[in-house]
C-alpha positions in Angstrom: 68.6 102.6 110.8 72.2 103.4 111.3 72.9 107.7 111.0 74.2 108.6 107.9 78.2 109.3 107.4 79.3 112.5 108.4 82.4 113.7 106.0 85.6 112.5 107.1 84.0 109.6 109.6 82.9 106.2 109.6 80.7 105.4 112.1 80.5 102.0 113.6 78.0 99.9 116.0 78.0 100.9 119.6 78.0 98.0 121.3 76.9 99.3 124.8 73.1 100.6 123.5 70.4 99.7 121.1 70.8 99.8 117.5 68.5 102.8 117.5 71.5 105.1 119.3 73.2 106.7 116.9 76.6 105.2 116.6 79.8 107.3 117.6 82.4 108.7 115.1 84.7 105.6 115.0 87.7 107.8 113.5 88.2 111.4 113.2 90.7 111.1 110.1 89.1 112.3 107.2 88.8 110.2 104.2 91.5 111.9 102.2 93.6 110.7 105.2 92.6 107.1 105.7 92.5 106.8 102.2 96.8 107.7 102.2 97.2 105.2 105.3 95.6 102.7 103.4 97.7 103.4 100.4 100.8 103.4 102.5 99.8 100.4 104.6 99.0 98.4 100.7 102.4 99.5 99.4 104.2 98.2 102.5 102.4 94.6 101.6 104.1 94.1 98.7 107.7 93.9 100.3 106.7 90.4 101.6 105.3 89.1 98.6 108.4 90.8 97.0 111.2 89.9 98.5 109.5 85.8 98.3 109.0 85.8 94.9 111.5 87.9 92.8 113.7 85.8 94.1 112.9 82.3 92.9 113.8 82.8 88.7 117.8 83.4 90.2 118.0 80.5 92.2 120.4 78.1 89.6 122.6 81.1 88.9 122.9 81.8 92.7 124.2 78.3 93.3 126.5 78.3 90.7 128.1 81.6 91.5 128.4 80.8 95.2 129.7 77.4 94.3 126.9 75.4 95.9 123.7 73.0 95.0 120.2 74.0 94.1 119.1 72.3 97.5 120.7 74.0 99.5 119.9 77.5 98.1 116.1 76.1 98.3 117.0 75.6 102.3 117.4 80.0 101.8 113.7 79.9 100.7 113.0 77.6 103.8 114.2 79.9 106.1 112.7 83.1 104.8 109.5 80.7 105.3 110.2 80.2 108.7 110.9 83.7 109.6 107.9 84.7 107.6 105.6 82.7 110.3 107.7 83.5 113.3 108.9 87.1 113.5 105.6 89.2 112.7 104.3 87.4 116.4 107.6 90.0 118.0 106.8 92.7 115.3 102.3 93.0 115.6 102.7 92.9 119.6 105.5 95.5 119.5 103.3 97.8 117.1 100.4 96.9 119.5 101.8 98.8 122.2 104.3 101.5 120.8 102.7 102.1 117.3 102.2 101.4 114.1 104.8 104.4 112.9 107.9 103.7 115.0 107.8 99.5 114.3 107.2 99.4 110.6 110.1 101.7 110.4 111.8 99.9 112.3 111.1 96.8 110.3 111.9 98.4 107.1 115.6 99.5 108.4 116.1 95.6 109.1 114.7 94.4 105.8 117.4 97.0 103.9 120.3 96.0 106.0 119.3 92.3 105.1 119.3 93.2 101.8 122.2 95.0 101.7 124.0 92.6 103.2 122.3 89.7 100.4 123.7 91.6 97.4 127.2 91.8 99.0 126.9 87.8 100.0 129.5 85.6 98.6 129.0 82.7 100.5 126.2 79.9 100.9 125.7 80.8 104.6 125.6 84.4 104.9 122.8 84.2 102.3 121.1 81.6 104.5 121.2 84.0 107.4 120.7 87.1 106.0 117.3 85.8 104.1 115.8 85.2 107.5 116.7 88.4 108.7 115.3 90.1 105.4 112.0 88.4 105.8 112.6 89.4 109.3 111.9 92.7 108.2 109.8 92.4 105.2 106.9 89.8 106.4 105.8 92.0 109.3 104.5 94.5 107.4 101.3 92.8 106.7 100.3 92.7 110.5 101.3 95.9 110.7 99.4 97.5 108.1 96.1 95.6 109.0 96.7 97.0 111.9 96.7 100.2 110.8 93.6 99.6 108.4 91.8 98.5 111.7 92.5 101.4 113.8 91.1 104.0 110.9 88.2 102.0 109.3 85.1 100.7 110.8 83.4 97.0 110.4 81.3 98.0 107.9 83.8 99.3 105.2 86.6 97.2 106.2 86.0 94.4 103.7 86.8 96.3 100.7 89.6 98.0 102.2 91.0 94.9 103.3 90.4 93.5 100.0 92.5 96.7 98.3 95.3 96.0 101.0 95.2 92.2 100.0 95.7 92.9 96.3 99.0 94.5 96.9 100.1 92.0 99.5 99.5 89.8 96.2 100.0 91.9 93.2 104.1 90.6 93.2 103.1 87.1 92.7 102.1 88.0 89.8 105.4 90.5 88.5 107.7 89.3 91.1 109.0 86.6 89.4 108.8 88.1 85.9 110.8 91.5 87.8 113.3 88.6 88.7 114.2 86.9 85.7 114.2 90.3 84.1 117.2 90.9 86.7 119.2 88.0 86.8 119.6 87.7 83.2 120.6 91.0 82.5 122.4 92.8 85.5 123.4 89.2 87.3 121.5 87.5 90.5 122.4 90.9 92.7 121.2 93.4 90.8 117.4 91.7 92.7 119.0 92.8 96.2 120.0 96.2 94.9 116.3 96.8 93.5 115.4 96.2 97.2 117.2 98.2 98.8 116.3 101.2 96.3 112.3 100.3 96.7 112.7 99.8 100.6 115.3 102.7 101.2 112.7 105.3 99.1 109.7 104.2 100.7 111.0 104.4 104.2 112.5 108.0 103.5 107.9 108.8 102.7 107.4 106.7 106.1 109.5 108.7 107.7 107.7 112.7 106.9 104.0 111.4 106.0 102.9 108.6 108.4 100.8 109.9 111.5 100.2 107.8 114.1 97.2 105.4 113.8 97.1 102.8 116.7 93.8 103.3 119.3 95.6 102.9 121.8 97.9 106.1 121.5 95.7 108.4 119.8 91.9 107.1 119.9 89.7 108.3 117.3 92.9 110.2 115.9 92.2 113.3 118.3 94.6 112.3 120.7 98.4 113.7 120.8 101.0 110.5 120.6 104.7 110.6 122.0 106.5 113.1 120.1 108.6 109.9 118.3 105.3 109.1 117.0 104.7 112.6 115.0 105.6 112.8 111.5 106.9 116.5 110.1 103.6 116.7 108.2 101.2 115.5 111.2 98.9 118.1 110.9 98.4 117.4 107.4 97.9 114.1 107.5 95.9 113.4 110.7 92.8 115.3 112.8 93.8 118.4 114.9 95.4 116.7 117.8 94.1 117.3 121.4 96.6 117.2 124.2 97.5 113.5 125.6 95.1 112.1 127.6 96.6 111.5 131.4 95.5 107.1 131.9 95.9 105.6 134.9 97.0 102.2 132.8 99.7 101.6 130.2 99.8 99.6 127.6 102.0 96.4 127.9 104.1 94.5 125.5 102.8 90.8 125.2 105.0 89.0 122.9 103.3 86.3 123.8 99.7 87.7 122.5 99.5 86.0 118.7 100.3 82.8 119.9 97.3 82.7 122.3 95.0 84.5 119.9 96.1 81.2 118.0 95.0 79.0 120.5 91.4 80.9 121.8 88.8 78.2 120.4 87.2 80.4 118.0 90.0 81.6 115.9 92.1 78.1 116.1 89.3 76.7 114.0 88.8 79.2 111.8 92.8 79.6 110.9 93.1 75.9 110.9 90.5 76.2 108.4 92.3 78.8 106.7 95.9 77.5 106.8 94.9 74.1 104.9 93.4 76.2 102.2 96.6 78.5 101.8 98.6 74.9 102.2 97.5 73.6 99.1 97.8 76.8 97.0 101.4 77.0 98.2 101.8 73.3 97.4 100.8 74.1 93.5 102.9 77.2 93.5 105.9 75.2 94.5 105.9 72.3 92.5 104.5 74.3 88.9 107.9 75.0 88.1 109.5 71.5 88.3 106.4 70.0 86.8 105.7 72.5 84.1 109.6 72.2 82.8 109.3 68.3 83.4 106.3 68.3 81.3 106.1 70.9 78.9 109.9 71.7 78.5 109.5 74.9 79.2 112.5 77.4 79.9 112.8 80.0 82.6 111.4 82.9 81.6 108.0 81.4 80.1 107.8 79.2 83.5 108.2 82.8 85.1 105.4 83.8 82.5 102.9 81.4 83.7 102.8 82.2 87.4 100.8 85.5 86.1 97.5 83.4 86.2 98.0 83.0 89.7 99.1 86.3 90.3 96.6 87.5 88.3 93.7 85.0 90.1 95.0 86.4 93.3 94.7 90.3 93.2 90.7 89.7 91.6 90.3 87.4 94.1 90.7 89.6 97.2 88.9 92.8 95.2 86.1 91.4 94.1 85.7 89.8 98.0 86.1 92.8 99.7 83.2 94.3 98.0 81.2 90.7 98.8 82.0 91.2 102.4 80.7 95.0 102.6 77.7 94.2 100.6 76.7 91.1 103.2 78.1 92.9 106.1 75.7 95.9 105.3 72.7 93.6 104.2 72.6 91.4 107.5 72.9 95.0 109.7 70.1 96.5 108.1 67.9 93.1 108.7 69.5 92.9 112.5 67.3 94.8 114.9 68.9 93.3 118.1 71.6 94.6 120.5 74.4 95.5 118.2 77.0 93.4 120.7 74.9 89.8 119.4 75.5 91.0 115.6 76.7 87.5 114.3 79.4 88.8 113.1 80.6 85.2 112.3 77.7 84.6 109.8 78.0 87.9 108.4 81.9 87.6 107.4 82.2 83.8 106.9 78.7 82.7 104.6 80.9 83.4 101.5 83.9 80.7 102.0 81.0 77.8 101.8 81.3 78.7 97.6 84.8 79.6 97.6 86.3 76.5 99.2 84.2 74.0 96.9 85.5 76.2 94.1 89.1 75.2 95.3 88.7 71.9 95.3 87.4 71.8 91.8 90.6 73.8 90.9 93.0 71.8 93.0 91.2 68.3 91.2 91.8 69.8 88.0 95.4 71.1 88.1 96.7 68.1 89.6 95.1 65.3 86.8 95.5 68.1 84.2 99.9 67.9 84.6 98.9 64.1 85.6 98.1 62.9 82.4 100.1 66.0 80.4 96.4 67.8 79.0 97.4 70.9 76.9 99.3 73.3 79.1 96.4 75.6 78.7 94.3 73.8 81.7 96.5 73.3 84.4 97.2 77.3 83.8 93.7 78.0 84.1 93.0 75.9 87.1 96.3 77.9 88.5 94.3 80.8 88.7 90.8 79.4 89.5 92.7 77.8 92.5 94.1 81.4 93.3 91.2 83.3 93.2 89.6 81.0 95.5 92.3 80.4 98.1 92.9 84.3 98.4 89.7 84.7 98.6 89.1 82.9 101.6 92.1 84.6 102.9 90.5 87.6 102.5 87.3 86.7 104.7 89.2 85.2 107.7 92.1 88.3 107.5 88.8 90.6 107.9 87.0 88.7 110.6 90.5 87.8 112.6 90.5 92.2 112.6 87.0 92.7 113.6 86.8 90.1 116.7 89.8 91.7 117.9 90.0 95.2 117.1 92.3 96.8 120.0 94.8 94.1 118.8 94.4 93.8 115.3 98.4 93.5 114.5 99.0 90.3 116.9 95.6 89.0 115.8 97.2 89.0 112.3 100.3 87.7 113.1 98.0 84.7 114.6 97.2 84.2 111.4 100.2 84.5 109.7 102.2 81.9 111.8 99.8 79.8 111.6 99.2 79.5 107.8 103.0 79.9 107.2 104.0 77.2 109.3 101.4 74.9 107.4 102.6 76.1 104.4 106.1 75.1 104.5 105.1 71.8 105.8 103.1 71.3 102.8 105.7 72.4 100.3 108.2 70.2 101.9 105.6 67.2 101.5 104.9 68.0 98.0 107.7 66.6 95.5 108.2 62.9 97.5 104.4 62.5 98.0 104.3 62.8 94.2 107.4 60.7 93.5 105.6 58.5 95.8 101.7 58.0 94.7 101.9 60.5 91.8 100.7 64.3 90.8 97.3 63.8 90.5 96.5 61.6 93.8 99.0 63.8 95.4 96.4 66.5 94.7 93.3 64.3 95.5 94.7 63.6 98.8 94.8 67.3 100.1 91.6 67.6 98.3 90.0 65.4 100.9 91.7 67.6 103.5 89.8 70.6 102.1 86.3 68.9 101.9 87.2 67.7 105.5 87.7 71.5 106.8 84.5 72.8 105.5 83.4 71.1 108.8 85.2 73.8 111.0 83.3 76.8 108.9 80.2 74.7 110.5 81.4 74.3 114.2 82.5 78.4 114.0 79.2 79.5 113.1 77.5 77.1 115.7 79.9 77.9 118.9 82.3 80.7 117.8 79.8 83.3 119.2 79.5 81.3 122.3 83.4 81.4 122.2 83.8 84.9 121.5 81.3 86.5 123.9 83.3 84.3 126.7 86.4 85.5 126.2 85.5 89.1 125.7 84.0 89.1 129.3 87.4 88.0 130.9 89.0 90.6 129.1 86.7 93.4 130.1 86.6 91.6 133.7 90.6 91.9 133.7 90.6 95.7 133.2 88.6 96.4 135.7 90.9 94.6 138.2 
């Protein structure tokens, strides 16, 4: 059996001895401390999810006070899309090398610029431009804080923690859009930019004099001393007693490059391909329940604002009742595994879940497309709005915490990974969504990425057959390069 937890410490497998070694303290910050980074890390999720959604209730009054058409304010949600896959891929390999501090600060600076500049906007362009920029700043803050969850919490605890982190990458789907309409109709469409700049502006001023300096590769466990740009005032409060800097013969390097071939490594392509078809169709629902819902049920605004809370809602319980799942099997299958911890099939271990939760989806994708299809009472397609939310984030959940444990040292970029790729599927799929519909109708349109889904379930199969294979391969050219 694994030694019990000291105070402060979570201990994790050592993969270079038996399982009967006792494992090493994997971080030295206490669990006051990890439990504020993880707070702080959680709170900087919700400026994606934020900045997204609040955004979407203001979108006929922004055309008409800038003079211009609906589509071409929707092409301002296109490019925050865009941005949203793209930039974190700069932003995780920057915080991969000089810290998980300095770059989300950075990245916050950016995102309150952008949104300064958004509330001052008076033309269709600068809007189009500066939304890129703002989701520039505000969509990198997910890699960033998984990467900081990584560096402080061990394999075996990270599933719940990732699942708290989740929940407030989530939680403004649910009040985002209510926070919005709230806004628009009562202080106008700019008062929504202000807000950000006020909630971005205070929370970078507690970045600024709390956050310590997480990333392994600066500090270790926590013990080590990082560049003095890399202390905040109250370091000593809020990390271990720092030991001077260890003297390394090799330096980290920026690889910009490092998401997109995390992408492409055969054992996390099928899994996010796997992934980004599930977070597709949600994305697709989200997108067209407005049009369809006012279509169908003549509902205004606000109550279409109102009804996105069953997804919100379906999201956040999605992620924390997973998290605990994850622990609870993660623990389970280590106590059972009397092996060398560096075979631990970590790919059964993490993934055996999403074999419940994808069927789950396709019931709930089935059901809200033939539910607005043949105009049932509003009450089902709402409920199969948060069935299919609880089970897409869900199985975002599982693959966000397995992308961090395979690659621990890079944890931001591996997220990234992640992030481009379901993005980028994403916005395919809600560009595909209203003429697929005009062309073969709501509910087949639904029933078509249905059979998509059922298709992909094959991929959770061929990961847990090779993706060990996979893994093991490419961990020995790493550890073969650094010893070049």
């Amino acid at each position: 059996m694994s030694p019990p937890l000291k105070h402060g410490t979570i201990n994790e497998p050592n993969e270079d001895s038996t399982h009967a070694v006792p494992a090493p303290e994997y971080s030295r910050f206490t669990r006051r401390q990890r439990w504020l980074i993880v707070v702080l890390a959680t709170i900087s999720a919700t400026f994606s999810g934020f900045a997204s959604n609040i955004y979407f209730p203001a979108i006929p009054r922004i055309a008409h006070d800038l003079g211009t058409s609906i589509e071409n304010i929707n092409l301002t949600v296109t490019t925050y899309m865009v941005f949203q896959a793209l930039t974190p891929t700069l932003w995780g390999a920057l915080s991969d090398v000089y810290g998980r501090r300095v770059t989300l600060m950075c990245t916050f600076v950016v995102f309150i610029g952008a949104s300064i500049g958004l509330a001052l906007s008076t033309q269709f362009y600068e809007l189009l431009i500066l939304r890129g920029l703002q989701s520039s700043g505000s969509a990198s803050t997910i890699a960033i804080g998984s990467g900081m969850i990584g560096d402080v919490t061990a394999r075996e605890a990270r599933g719940g923690i990732m699942g708290i982190f989740q929940t407030g990458l989530l939680m403004p789907l649910a009040i985002g859009p209510v926070l919005g309409g709230v806004f628009s109709d009562t202080m106008g469409w700019r008062s929504i930019f202000w807000f950000l700049v006020i909630y971005g502006g205070t929370y970078l001023a507690i970045l600024v004099v709390v956050l310590p300096e997480t990333l392994r590769g600066l500090v270790g466990d926590g013990s080590l001393l990082p560049p003095r740009i890399s202390r905040a005032p109250l370091d000593k409060i809020m990390a271990p007693p720092r030991e001077a800097q260890a003297t390394t013969t090799k330096s980290l390097k920026l690889d910009i490059a490092a998401p997109i071939r995390i992408l492409f490594y055969p054992e996390v392509f099928v899994t996010l391909l796997f992934l980004s078809l599930h977070y597709a169709t949600w994305q697709m629902a989200v997108t067209a329940q407005s049009s369809l819902f006012k279509s169908i049920y003549g509902l205004d605004d606000l109550h279409i604002g109102l009804t996105f809370l069953a997804n919100g809602f379906g999201c956040m319980i999605g992620t924390l009742t997973t998290g605990k799942l994850l622990d609870h099997d993660y623990k389970r299958m280590q106590a059972h595994f009397t092996g060398n911890p560096a075979d631990f099939p970590i790919e059964h271990a993490r993934l055996r879940t999403v074999w419940f939760w994808s069927p789950l989806q396709w019931f709930a994708m089935l059901l809200f497309g033939w539910a607005l299809d043949k105009h049932l009472h509003m009450a089902a397609p709402i409920v199969a709005s948060f069935v299919l939310a609880w089970a897409a984030m869900s199985i975002q959940s599982v693959i966000s915490t397995f992308i961090v444990d395979v690659f621990p040292t890079q944890s931001a970029s591996a997220t990234a990974a992640l992030n481009l790729a379901r993005c980028l599927l994403g916005a395919a799929s809600t560009a595909a969504v209203e003429p697929t519909m005009k062309r073969i109708g709501t509910g087949w349109t639904f029933t078509l990425w249905t059979g998509l889904l059922v298709l992909s379930l094959v991929l959770v199969g061929v990961q847990q057959r090779w993706g060990a294979i996979w893994r093991k391969r490419r961990e020995a050219r790493e550890r073969q390069k650094e010893t070049m």
